[in-house]
MMTF fields as JSON, N, C-alpha, C and O atoms, coordinates in Angstrom:
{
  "mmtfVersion": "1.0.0",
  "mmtfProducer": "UNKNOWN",
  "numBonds": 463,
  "numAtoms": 464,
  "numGroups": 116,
  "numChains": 1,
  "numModels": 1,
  "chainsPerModel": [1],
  "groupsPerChain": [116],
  "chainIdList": ["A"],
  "bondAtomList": [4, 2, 8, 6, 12, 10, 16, 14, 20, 18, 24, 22, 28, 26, 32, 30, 36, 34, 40, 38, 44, 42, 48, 46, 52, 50, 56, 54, 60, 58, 64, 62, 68, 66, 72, 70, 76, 74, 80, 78, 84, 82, 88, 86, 92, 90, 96, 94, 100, 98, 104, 102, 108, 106, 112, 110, 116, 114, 120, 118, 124, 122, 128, 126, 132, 130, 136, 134, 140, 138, 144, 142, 148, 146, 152, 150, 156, 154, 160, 158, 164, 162, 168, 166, 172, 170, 176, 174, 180, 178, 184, 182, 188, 186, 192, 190, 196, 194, 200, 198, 204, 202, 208, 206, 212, 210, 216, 214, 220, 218, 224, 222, 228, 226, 232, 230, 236, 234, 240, 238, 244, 242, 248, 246, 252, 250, 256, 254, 260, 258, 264, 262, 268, 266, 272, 270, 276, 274, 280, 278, 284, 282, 288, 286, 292, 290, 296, 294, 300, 298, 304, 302, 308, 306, 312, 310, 316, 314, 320, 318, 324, 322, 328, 326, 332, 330, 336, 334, 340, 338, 344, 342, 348, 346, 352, 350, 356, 354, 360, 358, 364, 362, 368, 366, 372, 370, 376, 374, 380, 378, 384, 382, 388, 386, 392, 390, 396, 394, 400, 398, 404, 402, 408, 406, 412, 410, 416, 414, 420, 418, 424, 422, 428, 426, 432, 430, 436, 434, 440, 438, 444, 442, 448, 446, 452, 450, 456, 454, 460, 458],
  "bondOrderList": [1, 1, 1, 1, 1, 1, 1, 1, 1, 1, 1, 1, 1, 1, 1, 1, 1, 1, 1, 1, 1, 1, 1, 1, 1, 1, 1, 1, 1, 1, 1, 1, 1, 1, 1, 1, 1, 1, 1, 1, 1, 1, 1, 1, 1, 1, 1, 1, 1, 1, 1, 1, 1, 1, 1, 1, 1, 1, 1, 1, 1, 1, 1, 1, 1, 1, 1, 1, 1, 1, 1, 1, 1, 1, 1, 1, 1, 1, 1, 1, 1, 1, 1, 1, 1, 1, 1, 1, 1, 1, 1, 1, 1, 1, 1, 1, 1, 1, 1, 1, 1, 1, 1, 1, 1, 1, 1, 1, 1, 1, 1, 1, 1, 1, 1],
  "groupList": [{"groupName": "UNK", "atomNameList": ["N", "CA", "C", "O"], "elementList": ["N", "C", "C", "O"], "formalChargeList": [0, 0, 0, 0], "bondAtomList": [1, 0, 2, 1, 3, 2], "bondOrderList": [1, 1, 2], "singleLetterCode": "X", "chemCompType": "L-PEPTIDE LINKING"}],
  "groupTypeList": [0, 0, 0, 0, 0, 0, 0, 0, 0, 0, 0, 0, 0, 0, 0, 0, 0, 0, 0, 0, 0, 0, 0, 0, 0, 0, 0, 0, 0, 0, 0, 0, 0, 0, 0, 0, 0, 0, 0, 0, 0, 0, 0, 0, 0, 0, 0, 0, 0, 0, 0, 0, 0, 0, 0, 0, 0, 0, 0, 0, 0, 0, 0, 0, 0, 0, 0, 0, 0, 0, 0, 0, 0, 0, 0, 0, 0, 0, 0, 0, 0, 0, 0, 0, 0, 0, 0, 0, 0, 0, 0, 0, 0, 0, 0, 0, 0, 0, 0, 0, 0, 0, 0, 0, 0, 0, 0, 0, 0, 0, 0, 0, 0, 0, 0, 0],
  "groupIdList": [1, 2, 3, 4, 5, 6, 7, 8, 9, 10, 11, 12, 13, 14, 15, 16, 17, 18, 19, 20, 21, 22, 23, 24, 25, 26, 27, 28, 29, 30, 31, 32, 33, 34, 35, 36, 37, 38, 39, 40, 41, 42, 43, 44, 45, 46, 47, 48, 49, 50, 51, 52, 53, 54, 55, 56, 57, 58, 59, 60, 61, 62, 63, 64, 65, 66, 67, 68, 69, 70, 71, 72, 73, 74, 75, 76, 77, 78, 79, 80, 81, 82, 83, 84, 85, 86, 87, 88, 89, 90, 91, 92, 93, 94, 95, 96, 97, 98, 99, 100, 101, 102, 103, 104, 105, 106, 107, 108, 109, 110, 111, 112, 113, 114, 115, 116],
  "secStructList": [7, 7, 7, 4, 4, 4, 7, 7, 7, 7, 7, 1, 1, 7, 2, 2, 2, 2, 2, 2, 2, 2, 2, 7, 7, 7, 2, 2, 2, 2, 2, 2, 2, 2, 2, 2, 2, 6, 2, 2, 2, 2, 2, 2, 2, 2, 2, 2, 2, 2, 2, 2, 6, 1, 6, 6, 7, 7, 6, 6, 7, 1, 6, 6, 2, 2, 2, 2, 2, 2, 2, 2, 2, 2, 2, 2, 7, 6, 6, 1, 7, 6, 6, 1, 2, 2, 2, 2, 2, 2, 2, 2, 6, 2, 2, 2, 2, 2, 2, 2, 1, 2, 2, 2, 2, 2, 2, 2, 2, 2, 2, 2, 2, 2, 2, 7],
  "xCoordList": [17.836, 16.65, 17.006, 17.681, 16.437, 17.046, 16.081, 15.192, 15.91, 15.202, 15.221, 14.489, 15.809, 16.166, 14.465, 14.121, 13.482, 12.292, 11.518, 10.887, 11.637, 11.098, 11.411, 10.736, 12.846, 13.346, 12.033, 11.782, 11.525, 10.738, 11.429, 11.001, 12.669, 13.601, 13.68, 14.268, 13.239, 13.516, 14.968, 15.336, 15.701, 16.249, 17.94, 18.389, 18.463, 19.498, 19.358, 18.178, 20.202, 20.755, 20.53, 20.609, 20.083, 20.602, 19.071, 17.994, 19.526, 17.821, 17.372, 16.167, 17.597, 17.397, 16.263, 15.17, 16.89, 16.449, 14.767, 13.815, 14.931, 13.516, 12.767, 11.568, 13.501, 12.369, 11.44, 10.241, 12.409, 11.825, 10.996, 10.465, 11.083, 10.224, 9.241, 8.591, 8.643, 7.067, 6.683, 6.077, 6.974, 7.055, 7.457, 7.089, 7.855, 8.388, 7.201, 6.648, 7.09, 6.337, 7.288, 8.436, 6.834, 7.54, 6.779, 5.976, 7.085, 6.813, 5.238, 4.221, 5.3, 4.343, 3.294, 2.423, 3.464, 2.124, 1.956, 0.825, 3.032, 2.479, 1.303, 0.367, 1.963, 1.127, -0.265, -1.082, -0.304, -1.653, -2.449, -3.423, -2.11, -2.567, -3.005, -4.196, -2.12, -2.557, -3.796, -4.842, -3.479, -5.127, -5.796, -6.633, -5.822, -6.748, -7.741, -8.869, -6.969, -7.451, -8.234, -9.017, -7.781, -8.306, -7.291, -7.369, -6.392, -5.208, -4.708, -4.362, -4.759, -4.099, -4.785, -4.227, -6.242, -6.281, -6.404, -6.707, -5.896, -4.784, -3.943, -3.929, -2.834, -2.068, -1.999, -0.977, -3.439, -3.277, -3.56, -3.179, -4.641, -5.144, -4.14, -4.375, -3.023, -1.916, -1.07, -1.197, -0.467, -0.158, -0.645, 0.048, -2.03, -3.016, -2.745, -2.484, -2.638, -2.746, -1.086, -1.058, 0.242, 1.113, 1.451, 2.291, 0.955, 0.826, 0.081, 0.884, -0.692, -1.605, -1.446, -2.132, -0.694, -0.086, 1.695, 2.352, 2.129, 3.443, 3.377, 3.954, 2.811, 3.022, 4.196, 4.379, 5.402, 6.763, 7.317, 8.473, 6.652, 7.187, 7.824, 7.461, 8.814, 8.932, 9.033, 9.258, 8.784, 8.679, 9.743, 9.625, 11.04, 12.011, 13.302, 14.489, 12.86, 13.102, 13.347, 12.85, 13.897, 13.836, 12.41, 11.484, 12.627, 11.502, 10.301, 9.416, 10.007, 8.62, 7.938, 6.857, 9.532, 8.7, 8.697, 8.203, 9.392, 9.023, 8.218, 8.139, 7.355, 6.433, 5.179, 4.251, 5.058, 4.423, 3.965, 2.888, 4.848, 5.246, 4.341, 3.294, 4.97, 4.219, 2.997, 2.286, 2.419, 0.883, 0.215, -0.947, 0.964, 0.23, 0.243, -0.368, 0.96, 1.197, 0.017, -0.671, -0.407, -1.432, -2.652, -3.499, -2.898, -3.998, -4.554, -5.671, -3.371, -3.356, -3.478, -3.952, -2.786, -2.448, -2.81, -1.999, -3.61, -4.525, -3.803, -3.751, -3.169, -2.697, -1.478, -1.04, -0.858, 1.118, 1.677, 1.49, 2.462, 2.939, 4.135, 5.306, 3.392, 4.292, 5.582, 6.565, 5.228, 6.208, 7.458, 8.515, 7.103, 8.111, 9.304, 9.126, 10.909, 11.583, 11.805, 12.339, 11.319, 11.577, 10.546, 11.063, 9.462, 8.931, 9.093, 8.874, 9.731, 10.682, 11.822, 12.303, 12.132, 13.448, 12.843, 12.72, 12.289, 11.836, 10.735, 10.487, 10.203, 10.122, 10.766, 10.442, 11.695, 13.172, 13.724, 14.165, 13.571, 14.35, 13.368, 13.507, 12.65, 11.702, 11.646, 11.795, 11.38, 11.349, 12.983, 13.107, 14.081, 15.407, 15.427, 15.655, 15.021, 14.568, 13.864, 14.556, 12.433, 12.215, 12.785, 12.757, 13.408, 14.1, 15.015, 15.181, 15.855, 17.113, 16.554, 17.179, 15.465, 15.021, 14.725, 14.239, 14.968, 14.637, 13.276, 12.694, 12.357, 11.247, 10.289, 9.219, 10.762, 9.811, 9.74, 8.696, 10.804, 11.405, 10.606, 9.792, 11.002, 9.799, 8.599, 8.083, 8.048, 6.489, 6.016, 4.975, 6.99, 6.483, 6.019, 4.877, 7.599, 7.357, 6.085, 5.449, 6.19, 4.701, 3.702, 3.071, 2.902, 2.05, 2.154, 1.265, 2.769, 3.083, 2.714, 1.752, 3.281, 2.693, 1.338, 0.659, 0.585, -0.355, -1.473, -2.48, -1.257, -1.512, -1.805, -2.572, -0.793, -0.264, -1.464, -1.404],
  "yCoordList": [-5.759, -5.753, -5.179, -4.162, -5.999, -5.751, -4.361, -4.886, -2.977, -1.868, -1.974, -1.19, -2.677, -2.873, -2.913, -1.765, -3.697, -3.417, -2.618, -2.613, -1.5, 0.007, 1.089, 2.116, 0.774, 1.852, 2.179, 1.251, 3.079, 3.227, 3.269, 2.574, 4.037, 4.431, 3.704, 2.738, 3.561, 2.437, 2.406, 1.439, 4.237, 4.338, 3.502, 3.142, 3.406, 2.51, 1.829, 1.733, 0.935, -0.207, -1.537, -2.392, -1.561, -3.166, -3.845, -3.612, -4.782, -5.685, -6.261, -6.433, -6.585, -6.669, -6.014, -6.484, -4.224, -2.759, -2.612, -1.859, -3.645, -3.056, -4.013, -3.884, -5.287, -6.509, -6.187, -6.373, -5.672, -5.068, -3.436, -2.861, -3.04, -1.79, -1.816, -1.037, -2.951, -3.431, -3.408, -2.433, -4.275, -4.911, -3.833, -4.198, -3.12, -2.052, -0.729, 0.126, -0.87, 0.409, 1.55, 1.411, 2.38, 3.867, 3.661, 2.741, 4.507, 5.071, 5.513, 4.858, 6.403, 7.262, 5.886, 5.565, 5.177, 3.738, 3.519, 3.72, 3.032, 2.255, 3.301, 3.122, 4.181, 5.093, 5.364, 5.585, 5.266, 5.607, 4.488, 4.836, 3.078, 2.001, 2.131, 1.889, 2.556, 2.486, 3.082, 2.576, 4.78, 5.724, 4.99, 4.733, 4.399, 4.066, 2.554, 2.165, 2.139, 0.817, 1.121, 0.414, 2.241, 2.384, 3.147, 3.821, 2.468, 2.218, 3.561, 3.751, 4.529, 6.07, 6.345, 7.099, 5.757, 6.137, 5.833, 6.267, 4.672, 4.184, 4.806, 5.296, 4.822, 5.926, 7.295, 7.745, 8.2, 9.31, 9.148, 9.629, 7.933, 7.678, 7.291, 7.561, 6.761, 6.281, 7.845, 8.228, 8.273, 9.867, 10.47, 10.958, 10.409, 11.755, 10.757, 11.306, 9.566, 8.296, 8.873, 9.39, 8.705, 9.057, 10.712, 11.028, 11.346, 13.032, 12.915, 12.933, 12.848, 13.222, 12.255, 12.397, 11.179, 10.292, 10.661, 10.119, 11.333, 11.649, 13.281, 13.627, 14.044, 15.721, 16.071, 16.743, 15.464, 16.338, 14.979, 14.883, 14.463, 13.179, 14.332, 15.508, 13.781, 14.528, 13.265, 12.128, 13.798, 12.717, 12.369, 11.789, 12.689, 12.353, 11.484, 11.81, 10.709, 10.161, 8.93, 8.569, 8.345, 6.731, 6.186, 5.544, 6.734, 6.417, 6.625, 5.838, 7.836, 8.092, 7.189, 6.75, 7.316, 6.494, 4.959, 4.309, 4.491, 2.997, 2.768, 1.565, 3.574, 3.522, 3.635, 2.858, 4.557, 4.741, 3.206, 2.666, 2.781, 1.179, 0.257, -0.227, 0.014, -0.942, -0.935, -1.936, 0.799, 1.053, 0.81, 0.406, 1.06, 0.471, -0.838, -1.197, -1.974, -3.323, -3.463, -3.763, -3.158, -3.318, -3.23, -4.071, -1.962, -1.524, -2.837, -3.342, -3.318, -4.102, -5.463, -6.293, -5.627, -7.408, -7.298, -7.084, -7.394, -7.104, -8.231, -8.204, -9.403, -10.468, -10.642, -11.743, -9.799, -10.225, -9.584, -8.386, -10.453, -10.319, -9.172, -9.435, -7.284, -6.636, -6.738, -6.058, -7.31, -7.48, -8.206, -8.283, -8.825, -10.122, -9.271, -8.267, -9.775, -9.511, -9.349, -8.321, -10.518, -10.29, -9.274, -8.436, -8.936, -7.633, -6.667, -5.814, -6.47, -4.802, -4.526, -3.446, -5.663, -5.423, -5.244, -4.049, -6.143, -5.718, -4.211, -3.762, -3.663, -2.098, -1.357, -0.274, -1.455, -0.854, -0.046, 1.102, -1.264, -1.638, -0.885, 0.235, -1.43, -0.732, 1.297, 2.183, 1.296, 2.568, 3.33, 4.554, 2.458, 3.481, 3.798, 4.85, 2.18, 2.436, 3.786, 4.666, 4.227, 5.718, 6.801, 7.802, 6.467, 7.835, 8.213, 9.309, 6.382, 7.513, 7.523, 8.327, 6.823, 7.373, 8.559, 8.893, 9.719, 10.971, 10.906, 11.937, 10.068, 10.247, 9.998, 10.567, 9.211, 8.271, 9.363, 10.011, 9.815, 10.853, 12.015, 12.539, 12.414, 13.83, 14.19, 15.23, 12.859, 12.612, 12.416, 12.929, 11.476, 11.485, 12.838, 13.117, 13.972, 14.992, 16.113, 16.809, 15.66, 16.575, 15.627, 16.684, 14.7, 14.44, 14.804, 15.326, 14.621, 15.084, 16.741, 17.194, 17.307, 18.997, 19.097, 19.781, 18.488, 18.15, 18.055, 18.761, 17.182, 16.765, 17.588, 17.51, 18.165, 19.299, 20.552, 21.446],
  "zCoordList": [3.295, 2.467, 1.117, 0.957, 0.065, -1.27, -1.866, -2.537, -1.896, -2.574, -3.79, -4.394, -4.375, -5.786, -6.065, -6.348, -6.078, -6.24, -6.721, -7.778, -5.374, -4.931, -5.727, -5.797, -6.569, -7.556, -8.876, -9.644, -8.984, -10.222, -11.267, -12.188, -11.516, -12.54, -13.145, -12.661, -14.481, -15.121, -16.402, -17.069, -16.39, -17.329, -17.031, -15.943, -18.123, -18.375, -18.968, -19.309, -19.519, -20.258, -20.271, -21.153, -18.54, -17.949, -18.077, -17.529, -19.06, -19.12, -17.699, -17.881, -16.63, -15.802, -15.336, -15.022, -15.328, -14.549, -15.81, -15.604, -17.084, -17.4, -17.136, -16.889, -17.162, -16.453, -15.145, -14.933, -14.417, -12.883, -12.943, -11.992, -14.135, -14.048, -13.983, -13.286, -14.862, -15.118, -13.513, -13.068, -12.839, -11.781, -10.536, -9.419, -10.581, -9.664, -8.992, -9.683, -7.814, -7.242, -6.911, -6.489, -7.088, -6.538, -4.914, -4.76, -3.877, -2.517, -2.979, -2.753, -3.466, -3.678, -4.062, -3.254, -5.277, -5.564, -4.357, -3.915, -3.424, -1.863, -0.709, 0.071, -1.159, -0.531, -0.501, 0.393, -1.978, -3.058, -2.357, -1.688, -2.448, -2.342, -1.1, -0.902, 0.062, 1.505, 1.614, 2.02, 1.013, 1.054, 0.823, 1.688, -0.166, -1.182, -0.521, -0.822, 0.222, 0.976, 2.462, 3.097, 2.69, 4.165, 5.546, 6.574, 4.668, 5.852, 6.49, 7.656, 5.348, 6.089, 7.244, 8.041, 7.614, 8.554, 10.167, 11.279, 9.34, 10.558, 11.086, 12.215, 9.906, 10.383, 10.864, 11.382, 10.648, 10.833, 13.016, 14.083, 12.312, 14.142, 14.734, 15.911, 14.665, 14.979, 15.843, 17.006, 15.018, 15.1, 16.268, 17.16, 16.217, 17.572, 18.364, 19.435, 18.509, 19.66, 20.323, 21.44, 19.483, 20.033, 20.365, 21.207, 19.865, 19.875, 21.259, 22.192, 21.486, 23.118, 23.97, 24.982, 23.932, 25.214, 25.367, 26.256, 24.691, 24.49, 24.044, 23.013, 24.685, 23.779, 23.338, 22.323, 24.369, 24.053, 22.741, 22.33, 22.492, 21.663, 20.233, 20.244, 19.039, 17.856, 17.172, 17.584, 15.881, 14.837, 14.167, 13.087, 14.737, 13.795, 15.436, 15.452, 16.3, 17.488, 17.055, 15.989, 17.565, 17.703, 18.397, 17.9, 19.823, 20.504, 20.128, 20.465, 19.278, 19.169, 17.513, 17.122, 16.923, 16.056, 15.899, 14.978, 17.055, 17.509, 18.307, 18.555, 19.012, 19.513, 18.543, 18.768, 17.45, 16.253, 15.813, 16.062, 15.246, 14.565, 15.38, 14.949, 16.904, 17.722, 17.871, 17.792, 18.227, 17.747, 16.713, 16.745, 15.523, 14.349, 14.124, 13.118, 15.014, 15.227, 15.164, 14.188, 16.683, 17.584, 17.284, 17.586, 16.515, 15.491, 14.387, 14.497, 13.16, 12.623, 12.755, 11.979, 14.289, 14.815, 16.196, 17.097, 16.293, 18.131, 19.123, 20.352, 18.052, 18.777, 18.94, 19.274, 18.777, 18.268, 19.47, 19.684, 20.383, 21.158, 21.068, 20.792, 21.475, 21.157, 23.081, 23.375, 23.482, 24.957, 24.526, 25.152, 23.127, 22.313, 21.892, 21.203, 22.421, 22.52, 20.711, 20.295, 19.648, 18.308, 18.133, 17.393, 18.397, 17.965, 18.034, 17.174, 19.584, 19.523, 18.638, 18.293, 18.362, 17.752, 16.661, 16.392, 15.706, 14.687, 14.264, 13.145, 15.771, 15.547, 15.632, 15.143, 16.113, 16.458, 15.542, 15.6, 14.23, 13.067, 12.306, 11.813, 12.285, 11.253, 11.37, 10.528, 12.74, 12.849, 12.645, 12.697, 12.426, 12.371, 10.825, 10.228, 10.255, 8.333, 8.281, 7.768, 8.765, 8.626, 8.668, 7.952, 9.741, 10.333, 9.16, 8.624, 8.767, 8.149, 6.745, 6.054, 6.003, 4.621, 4.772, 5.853, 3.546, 3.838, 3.139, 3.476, 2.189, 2.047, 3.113, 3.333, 3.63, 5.023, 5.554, 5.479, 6.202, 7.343, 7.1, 7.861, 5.725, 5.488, 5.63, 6.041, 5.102, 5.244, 6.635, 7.046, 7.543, 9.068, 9.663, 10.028, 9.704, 9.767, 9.762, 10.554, 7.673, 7.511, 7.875, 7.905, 8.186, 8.817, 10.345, 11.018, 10.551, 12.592, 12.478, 13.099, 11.913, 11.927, 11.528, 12.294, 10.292, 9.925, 11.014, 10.954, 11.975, 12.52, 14.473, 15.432, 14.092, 15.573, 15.601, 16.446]
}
């Protein structure tokens, strides 16, 4: 997956890097946007859903936060076959992208304590 996007930074040289600045969200815009739409609280409901069916669960797991992902599937897509061998994988995936971003990762964290 190309992040090139996601970079806000717009400083440097390369006409390219200012074509895409216009055009470029930081983490934090996506975020904004999510609050801002509804969606956080999805996610926060997401969280207590895996927090009190999983107590010993932690937020920085494979398991717990691919289980996270599939719930918020489920939440979002009532219909998507999460038993589908391409959907685990693709939560799989998605949830190892969190883990090893350290912004993702942090924020999981502080929401999971948040949350505790």
């Amino acid at each position: 997956m190309n992040s090139k996007g996601w970079n806000s930074d717009s400083s440097g040289d390369d006409p390219s890097r200012k074509e895409n600045a216009e055009n470029a969200w930081s983490m934090d815009d996506v975020l904004r946007r999510t609050a801002d739409s509804g969606q956080a609280d999805d996610v926060t409901e997401t969280i207590k859903h895996i927090m009190s069916s999983h107590p010993h669960a932690k937020p920085n797991e494979i398991d717990t936060v691919t289980r996270f992902v599939l719930a918020l599937l489920k939440r979002r897509y009532p219909d998507l076959p999460l038993k589908s061998e391409k959907v685990l994988t693709m939560a799989s995936s998605i949830a190892q992208s969190l883990i090893e971003d350290p912004v993702a990762s942090q924020r999981m964290k502080l929401l999971w304590s948040q949350l505790s």
